[in-house]
C-alpha positions in Angstrom: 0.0 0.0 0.0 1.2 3.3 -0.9 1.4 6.7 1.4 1.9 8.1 -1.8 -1.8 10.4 -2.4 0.0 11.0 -5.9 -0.6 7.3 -6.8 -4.4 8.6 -7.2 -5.9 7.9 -10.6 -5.9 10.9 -12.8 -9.5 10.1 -14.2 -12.3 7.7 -13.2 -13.4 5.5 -15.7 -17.1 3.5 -16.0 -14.6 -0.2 -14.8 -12.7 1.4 -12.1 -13.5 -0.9 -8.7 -14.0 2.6 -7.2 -16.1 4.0 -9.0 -18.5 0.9 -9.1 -18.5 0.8 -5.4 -19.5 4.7 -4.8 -22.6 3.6 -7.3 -23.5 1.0 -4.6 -23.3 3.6 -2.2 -25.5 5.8 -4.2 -23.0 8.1 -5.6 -23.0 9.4 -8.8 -19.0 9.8 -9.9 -18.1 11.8 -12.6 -16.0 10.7 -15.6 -13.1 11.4 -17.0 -12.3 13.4 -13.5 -9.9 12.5 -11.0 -10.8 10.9 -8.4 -9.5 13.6 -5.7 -10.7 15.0 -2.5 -11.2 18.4 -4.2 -13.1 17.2 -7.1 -14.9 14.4 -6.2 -14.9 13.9 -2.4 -17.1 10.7 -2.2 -14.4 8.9 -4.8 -11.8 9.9 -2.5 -13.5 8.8 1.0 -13.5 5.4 -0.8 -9.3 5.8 -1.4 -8.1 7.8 0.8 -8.3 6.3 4.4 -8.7 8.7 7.5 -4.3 7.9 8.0 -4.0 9.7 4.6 -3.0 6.3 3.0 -4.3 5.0 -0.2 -6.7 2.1 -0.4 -6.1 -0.7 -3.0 -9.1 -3.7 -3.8 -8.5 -7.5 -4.2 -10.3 -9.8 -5.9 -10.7 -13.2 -5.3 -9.8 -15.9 -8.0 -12.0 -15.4 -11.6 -12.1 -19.4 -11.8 -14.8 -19.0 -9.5 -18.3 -17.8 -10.9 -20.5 -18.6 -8.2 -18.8 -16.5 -5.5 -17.0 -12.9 -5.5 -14.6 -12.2 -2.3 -12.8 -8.8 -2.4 -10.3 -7.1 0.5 -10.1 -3.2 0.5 -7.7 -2.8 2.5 -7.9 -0.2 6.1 
């Protein structure tokens, strides 16, 4: 994990895990804007945790259809 905030993406796309999670959380994220605290605060509540660290998203194995596990990490 990076400390890094300039590891942020420079633009959100429709695919990015981020942005598909603020839609399940009701937000709307704009695209083709970067995903910062200026410009798009909910995106960056979802990357940025409250120790100014950047979040990162695995995903489980793709060999298995039937079940979806993902870690964002603290």
């Amino acid at each position: 994990m990076s400390t890094n905030l300039a590891v942020l993406p420079g633009t959100t796309n429709t695919f990015d895990w981020f942005a598909k999670l603020a839609r399940q959380l009701g937000s709307s994220p704009q695209l083709g804007i970067a995903p910062s605290p200026a410009l798009q605060p909910q995106l960056a509540s979802i990357l940025i945790n409250p120790a100014q660290n950047t979040r990162l998203l695995l995903l489980g194995p793709t060999n298995e259809a039937n079940q979806q596990r993902f870690l964002l990490s603290p």
